[in-house]
PDB file of N, CA, C, O and CB in Angstrom:
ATOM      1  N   UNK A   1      65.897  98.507 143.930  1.00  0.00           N
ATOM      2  CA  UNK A   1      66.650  99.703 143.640  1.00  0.00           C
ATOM      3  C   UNK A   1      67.849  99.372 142.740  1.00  0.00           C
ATOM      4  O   UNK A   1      68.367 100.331 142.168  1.00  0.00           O
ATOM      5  CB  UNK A   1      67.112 100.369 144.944  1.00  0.00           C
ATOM      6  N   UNK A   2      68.435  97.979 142.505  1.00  0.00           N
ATOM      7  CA  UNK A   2      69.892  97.875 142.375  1.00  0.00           C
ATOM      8  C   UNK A   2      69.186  97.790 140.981  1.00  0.00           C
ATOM      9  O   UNK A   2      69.470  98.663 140.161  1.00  0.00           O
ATOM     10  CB  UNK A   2      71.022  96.625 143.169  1.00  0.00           C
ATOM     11  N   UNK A   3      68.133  96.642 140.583  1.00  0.00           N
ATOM     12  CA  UNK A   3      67.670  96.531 139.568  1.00  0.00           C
ATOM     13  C   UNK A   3      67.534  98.235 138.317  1.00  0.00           C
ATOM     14  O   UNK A   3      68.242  98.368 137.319  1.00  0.00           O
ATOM     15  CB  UNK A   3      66.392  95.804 140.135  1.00  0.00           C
ATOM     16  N   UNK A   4      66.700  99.053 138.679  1.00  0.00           N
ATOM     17  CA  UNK A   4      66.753 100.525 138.134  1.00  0.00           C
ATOM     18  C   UNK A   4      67.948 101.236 137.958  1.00  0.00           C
ATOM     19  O   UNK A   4      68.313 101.920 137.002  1.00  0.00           O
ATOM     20  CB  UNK A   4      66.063 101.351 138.922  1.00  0.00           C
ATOM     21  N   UNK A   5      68.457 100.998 138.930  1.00  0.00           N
ATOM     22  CA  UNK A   5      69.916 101.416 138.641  1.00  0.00           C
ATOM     23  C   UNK A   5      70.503 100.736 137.258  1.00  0.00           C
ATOM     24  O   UNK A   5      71.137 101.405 136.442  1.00  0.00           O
ATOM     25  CB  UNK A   5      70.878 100.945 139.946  1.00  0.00           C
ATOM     26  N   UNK A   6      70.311  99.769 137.137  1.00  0.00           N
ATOM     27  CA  UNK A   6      71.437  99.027 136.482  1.00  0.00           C
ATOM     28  C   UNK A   6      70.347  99.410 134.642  1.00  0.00           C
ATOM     29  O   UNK A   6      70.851  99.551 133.528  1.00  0.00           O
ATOM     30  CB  UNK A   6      71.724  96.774 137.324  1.00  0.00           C
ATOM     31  N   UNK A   7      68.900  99.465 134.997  1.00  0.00           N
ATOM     32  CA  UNK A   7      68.304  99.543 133.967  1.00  0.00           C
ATOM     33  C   UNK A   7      68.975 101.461 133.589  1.00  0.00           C
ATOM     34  O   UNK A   7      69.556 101.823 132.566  1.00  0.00           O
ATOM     35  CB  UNK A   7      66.468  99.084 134.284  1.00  0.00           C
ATOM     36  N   UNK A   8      68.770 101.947 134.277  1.00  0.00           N
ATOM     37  CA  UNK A   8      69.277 103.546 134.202  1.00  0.00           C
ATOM     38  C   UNK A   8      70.475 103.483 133.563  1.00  0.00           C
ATOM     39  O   UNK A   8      70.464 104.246 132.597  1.00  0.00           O
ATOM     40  CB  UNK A   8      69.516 104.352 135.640  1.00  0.00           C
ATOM     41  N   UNK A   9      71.796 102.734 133.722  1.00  0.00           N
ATOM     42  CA  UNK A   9      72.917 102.302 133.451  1.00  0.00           C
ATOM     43  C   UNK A   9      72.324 101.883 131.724  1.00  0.00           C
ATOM     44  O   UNK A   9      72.993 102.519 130.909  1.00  0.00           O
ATOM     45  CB  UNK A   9      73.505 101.062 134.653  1.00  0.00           C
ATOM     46  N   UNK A  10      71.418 101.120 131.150  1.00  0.00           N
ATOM     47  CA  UNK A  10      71.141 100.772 129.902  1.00  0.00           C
ATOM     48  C   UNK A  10      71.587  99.527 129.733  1.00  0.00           C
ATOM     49  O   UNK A  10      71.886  99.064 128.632  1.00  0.00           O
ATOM     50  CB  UNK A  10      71.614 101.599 128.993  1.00  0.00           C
ATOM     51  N   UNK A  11      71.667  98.839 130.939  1.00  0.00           N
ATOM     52  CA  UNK A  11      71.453  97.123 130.779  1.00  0.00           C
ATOM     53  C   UNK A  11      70.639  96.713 130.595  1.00  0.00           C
ATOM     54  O   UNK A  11      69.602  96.922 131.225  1.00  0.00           O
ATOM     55  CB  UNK A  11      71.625  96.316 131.552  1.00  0.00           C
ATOM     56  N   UNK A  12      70.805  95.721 129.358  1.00  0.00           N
ATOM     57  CA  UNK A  12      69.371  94.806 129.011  1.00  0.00           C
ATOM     58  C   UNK A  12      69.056  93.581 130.045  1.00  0.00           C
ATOM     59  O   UNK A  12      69.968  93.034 130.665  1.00  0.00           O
ATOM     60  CB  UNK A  12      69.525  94.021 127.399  1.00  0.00           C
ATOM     61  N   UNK A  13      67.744  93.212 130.171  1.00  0.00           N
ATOM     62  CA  UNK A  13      67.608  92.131 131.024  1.00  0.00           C
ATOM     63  C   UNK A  13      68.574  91.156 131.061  1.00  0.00           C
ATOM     64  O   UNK A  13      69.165  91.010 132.131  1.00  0.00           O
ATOM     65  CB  UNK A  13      66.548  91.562 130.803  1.00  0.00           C
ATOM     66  N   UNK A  14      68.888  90.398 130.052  1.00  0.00           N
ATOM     67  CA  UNK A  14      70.031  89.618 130.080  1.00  0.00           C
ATOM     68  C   UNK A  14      71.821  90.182 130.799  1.00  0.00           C
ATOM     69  O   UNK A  14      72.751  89.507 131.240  1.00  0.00           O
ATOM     70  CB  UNK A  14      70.049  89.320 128.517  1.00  0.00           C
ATOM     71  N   UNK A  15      71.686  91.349 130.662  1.00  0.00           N
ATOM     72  CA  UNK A  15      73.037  92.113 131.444  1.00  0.00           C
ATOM     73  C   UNK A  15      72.605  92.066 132.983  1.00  0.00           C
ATOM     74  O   UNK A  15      73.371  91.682 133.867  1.00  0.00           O
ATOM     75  CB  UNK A  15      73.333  93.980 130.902  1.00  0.00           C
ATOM     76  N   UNK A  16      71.759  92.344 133.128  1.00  0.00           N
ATOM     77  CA  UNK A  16      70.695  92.589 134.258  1.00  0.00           C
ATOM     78  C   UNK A  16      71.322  91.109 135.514  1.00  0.00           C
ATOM     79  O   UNK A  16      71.903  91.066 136.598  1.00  0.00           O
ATOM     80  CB  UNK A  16      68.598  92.336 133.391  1.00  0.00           C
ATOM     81  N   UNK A  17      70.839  90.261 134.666  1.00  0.00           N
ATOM     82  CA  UNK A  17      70.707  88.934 135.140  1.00  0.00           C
ATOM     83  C   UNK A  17      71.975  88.589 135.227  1.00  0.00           C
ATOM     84  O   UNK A  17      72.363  88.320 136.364  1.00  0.00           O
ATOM     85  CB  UNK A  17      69.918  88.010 134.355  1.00  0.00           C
ATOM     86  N   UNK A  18      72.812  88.509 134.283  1.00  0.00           N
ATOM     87  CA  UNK A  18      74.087  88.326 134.125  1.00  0.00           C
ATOM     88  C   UNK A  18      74.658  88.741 135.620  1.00  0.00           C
ATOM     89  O   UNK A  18      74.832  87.948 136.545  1.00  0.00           O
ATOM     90  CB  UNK A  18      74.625  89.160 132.856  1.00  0.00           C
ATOM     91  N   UNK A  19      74.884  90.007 135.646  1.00  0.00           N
ATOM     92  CA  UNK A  19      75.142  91.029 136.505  1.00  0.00           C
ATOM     93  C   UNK A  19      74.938  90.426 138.086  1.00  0.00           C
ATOM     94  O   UNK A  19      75.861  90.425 138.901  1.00  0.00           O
ATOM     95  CB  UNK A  19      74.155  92.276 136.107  1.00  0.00           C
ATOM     96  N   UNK A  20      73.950  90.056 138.297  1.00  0.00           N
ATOM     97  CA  UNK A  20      72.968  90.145 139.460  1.00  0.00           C
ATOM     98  C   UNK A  20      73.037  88.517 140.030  1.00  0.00           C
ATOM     99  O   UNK A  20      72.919  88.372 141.247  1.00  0.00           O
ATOM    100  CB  UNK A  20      71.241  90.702 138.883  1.00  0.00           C
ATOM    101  N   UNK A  21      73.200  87.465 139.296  1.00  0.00           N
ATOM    102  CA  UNK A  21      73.676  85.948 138.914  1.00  0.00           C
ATOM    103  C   UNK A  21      72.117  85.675 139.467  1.00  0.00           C
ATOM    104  O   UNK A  21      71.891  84.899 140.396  1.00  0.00           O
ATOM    105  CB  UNK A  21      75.340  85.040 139.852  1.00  0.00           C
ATOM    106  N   UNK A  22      71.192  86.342 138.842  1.00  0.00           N
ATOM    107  CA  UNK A  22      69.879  86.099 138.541  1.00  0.00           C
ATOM    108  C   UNK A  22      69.205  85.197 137.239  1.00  0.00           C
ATOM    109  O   UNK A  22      70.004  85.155 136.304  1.00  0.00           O
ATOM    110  CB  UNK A  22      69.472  87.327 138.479  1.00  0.00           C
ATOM    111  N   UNK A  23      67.812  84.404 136.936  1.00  0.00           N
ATOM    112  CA  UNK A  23      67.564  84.008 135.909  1.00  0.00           C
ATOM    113  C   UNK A  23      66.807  85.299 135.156  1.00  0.00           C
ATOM    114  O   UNK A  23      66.184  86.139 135.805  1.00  0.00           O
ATOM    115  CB  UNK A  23      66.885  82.740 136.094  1.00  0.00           C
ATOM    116  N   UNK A  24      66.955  85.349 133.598  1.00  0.00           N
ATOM    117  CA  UNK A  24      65.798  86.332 132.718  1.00  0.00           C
ATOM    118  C   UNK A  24      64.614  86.623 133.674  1.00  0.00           C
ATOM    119  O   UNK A  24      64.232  87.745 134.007  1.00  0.00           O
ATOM    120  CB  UNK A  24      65.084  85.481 131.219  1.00  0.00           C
ATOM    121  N   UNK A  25      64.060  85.355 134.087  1.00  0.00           N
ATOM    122  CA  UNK A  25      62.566  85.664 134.335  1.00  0.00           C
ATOM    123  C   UNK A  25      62.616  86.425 135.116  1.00  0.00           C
ATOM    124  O   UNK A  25      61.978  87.474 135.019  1.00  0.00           O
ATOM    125  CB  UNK A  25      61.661  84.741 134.726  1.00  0.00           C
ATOM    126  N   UNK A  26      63.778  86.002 136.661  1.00  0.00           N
ATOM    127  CA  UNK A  26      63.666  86.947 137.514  1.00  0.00           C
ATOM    128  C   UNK A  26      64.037  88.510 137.798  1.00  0.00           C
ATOM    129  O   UNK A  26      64.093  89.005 138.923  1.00  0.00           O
ATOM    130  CB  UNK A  26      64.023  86.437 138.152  1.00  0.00           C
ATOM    131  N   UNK A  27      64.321  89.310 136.368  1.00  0.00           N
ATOM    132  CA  UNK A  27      64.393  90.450 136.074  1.00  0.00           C
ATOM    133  C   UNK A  27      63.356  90.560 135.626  1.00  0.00           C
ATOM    134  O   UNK A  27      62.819  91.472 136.255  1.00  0.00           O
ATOM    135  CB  UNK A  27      65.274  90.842 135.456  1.00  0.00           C
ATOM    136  N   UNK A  28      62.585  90.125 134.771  1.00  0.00           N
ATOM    137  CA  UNK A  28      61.278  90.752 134.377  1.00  0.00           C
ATOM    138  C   UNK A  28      60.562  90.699 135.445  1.00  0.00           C
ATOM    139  O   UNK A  28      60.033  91.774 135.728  1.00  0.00           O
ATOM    140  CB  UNK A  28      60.544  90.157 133.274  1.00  0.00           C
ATOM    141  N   UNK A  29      60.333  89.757 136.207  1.00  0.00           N
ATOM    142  CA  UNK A  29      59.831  89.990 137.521  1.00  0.00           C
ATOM    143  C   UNK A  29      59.937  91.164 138.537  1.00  0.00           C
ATOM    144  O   UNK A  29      58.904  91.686 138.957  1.00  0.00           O
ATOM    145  CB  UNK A  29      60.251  89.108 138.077  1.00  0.00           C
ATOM    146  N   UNK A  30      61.192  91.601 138.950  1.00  0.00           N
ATOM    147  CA  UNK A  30      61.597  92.323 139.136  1.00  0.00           C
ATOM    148  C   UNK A  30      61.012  93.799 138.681  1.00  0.00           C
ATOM    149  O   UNK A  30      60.369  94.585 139.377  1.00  0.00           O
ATOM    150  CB  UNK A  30      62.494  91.890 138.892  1.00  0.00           C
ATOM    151  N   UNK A  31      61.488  93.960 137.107  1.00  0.00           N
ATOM    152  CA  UNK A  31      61.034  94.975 136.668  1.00  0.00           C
ATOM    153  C   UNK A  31      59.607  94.948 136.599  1.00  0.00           C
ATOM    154  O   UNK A  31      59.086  96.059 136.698  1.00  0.00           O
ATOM    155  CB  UNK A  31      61.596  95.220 135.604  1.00  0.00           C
ATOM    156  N   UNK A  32      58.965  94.141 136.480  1.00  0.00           N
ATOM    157  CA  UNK A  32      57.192  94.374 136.681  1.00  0.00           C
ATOM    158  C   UNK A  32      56.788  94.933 137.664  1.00  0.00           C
ATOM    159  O   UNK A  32      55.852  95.729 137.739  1.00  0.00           O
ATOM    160  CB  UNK A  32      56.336  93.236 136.786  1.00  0.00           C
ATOM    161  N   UNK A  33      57.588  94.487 138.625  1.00  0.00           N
ATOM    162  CA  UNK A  33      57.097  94.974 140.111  1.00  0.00           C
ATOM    163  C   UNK A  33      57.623  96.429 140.424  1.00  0.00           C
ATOM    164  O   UNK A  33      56.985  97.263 141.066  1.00  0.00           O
ATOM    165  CB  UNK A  33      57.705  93.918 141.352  1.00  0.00           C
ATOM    166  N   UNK A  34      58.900  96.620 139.869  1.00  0.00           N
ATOM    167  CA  UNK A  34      59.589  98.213 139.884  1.00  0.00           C
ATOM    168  C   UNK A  34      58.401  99.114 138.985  1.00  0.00           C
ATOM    169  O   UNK A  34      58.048 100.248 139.310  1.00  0.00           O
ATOM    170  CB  UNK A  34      61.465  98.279 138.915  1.00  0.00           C
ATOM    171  N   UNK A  35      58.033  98.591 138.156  1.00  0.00           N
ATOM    172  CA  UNK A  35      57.025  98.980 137.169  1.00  0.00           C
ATOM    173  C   UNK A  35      55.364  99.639 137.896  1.00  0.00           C
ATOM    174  O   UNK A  35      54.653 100.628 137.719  1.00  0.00           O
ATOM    175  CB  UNK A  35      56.807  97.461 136.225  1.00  0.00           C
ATOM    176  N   UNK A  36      55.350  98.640 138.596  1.00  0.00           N
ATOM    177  CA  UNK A  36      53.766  98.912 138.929  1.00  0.00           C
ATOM    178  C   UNK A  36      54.068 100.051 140.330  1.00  0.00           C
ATOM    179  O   UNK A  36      53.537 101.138 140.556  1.00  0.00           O
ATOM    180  CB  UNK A  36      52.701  97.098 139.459  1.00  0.00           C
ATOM    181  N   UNK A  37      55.073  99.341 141.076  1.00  0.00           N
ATOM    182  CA  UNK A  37      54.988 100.257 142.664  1.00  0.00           C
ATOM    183  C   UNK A  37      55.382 101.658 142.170  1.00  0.00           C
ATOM    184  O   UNK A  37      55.032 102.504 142.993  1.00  0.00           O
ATOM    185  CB  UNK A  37      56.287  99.680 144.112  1.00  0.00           C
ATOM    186  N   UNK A  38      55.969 102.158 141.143  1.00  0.00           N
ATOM    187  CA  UNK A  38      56.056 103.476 140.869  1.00  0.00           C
ATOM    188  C   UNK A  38      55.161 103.693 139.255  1.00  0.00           C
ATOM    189  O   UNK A  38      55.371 104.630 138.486  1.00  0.00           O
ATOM    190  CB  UNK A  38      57.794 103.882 140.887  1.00  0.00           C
ATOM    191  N   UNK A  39      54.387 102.830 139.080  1.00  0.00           N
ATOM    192  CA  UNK A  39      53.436 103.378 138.212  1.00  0.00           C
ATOM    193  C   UNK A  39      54.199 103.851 137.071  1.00  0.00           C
ATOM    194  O   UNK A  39      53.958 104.852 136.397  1.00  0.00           O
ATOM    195  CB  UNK A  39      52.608 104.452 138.842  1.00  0.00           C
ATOM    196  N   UNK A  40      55.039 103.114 136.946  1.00  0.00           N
ATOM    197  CA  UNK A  40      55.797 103.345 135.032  1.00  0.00           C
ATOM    198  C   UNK A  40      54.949 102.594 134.052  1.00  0.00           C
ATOM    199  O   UNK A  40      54.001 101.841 134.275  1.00  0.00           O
ATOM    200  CB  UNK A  40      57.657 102.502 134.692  1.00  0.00           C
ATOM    201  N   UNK A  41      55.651 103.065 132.587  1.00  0.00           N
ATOM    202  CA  UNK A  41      55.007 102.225 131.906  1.00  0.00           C
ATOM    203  C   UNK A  41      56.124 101.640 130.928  1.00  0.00           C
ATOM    204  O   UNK A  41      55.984 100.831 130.011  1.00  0.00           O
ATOM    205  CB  UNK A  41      53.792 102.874 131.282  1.00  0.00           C
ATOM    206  N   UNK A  42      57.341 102.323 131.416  1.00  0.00           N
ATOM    207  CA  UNK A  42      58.485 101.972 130.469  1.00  0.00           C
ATOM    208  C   UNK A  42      59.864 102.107 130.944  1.00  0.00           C
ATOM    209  O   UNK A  42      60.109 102.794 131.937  1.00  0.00           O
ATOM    210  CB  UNK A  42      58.411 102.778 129.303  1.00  0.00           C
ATOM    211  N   UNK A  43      60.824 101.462 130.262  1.00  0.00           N
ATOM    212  CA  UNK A  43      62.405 101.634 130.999  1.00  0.00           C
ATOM    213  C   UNK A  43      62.582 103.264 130.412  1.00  0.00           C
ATOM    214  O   UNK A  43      63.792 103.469 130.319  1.00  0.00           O
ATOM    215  CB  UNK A  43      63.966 100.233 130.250  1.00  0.00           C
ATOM    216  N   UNK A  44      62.087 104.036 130.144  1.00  0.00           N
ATOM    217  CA  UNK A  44      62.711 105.191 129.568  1.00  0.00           C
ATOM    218  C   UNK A  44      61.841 106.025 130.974  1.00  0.00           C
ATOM    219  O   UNK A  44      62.461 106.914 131.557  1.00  0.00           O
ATOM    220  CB  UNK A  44      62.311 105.616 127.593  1.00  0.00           C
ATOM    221  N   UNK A  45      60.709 105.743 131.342  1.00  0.00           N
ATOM    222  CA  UNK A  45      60.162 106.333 132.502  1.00  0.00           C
ATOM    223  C   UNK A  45      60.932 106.124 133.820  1.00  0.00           C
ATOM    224  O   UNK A  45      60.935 106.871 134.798  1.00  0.00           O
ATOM    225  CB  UNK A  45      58.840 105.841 132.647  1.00  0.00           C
ATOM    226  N   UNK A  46      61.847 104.488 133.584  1.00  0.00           N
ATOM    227  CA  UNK A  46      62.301 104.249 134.848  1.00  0.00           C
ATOM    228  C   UNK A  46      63.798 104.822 134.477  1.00  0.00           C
ATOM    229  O   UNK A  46      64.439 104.268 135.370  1.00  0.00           O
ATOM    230  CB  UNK A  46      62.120 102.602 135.405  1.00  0.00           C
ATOM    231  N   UNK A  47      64.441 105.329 133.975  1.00  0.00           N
ATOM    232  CA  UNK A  47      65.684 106.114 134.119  1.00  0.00           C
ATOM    233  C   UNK A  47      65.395 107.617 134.207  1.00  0.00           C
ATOM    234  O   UNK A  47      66.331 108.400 134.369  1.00  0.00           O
ATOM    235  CB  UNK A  47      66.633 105.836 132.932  1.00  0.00           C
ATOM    236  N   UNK A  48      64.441 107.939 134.131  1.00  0.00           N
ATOM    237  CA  UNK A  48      63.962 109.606 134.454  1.00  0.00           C
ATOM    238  C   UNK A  48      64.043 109.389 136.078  1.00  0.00           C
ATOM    239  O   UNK A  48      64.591 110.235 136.784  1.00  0.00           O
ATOM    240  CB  UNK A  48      62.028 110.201 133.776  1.00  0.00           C
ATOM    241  N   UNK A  49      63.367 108.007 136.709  1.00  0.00           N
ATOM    242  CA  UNK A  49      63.182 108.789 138.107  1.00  0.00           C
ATOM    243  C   UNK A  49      64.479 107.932 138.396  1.00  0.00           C
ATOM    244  O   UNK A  49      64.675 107.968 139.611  1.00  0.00           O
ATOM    245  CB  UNK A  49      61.547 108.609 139.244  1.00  0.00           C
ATOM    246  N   UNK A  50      65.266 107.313 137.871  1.00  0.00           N
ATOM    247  CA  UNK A  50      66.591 107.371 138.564  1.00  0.00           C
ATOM    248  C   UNK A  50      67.798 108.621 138.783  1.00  0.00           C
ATOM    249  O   UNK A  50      68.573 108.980 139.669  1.00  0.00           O
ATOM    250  CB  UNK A  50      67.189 106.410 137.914  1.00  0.00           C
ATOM    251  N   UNK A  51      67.426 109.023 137.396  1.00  0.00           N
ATOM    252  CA  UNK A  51      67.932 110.408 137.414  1.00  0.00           C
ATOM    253  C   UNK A  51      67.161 111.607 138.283  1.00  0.00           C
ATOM    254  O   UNK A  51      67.691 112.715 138.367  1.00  0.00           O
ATOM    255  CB  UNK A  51      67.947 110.811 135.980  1.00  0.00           C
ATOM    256  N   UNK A  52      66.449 111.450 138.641  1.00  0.00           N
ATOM    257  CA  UNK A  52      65.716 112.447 139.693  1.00  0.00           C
ATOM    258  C   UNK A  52      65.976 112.146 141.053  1.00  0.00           C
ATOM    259  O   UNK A  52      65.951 112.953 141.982  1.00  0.00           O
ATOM    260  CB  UNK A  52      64.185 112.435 139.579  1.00  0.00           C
ATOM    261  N   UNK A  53      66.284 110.651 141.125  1.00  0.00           N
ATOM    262  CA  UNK A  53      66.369 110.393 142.781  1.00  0.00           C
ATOM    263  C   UNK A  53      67.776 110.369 142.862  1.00  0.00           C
ATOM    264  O   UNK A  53      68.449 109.901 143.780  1.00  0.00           O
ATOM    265  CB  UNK A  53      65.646 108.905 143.468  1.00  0.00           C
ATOM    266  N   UNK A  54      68.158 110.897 141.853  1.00  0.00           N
ATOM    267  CA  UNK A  54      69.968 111.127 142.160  1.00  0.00           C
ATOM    268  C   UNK A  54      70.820 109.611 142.085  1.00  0.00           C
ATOM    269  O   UNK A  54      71.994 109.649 142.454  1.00  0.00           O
ATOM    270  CB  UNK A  54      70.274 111.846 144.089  1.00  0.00           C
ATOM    271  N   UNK A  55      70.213 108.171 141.580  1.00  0.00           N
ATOM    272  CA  UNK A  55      70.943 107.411 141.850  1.00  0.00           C
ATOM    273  C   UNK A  55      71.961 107.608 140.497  1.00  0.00           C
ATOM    274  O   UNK A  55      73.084 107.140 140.684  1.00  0.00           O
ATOM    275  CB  UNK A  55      70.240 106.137 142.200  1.00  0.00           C
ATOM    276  N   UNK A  56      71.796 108.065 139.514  1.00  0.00           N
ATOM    277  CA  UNK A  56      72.899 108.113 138.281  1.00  0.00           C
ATOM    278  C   UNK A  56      72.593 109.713 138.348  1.00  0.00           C
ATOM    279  O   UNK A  56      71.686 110.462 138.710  1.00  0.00           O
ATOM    280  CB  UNK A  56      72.540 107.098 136.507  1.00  0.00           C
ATOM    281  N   UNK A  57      74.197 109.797 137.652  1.00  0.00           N
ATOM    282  CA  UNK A  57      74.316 111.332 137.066  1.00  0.00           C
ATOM    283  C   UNK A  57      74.658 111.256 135.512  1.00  0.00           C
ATOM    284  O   UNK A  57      75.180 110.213 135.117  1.00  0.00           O
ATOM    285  CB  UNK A  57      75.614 112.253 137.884  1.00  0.00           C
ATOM    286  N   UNK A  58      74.459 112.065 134.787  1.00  0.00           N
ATOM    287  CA  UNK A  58      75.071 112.407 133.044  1.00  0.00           C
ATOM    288  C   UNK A  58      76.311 112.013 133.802  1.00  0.00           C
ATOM    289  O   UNK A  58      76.693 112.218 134.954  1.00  0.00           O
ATOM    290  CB  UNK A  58      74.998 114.344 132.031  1.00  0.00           C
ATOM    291  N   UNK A  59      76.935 111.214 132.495  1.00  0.00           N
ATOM    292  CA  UNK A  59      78.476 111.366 132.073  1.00  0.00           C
ATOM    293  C   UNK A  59      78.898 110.168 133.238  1.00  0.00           C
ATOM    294  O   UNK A  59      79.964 109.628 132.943  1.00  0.00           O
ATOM    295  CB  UNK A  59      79.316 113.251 132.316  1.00  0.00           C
ATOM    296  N   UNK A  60      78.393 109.749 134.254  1.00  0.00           N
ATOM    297  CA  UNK A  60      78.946 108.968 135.288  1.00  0.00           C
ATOM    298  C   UNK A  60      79.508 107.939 134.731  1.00  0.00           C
ATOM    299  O   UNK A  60      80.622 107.493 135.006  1.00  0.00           O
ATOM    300  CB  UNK A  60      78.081 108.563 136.252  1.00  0.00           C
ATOM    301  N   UNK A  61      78.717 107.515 133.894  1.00  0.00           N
ATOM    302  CA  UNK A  61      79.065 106.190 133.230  1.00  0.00           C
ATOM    303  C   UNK A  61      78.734 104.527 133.793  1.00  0.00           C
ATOM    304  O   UNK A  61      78.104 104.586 134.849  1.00  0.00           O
ATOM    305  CB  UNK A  61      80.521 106.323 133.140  1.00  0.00           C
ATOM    306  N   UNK A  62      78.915 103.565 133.497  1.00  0.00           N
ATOM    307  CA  UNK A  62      78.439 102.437 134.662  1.00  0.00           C
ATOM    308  C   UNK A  62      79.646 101.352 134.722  1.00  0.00           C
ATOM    309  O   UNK A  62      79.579 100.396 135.494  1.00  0.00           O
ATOM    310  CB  UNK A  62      76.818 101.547 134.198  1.00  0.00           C
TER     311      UNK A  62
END
């Protein structure tokens, strides 16, 4: 969840990781798996359902 969030926010993997004191890989990892269990096919699919499940709002900012 923290991962989508932060992608919703418009962090790149490397912010991601940064962020998280994770390696690259283990965000793509991450996001593969955020990817498949909700059947996305893209970070622009995965900030729609962040914005639907209410974890970001417009204008909130990060």
């Amino acid at each position: 969840m923290e991962v989508l969030l932060l992608i919703a926010q418009g962090l790149s993997n490397a912010d991601i990781a940064e962020r998280l004191t994770i390696t690259d890989h283990t965000v793509k990892t991450h996001i593969n798996r955020l990817f498949a269990k909700l059947e996305l096919r893209d970070r622009a699919q995965a900030v729609i359902v962040a914005y639907e499940a209410g974890l970001v709002t417009p204008g909130a900012g990060g």
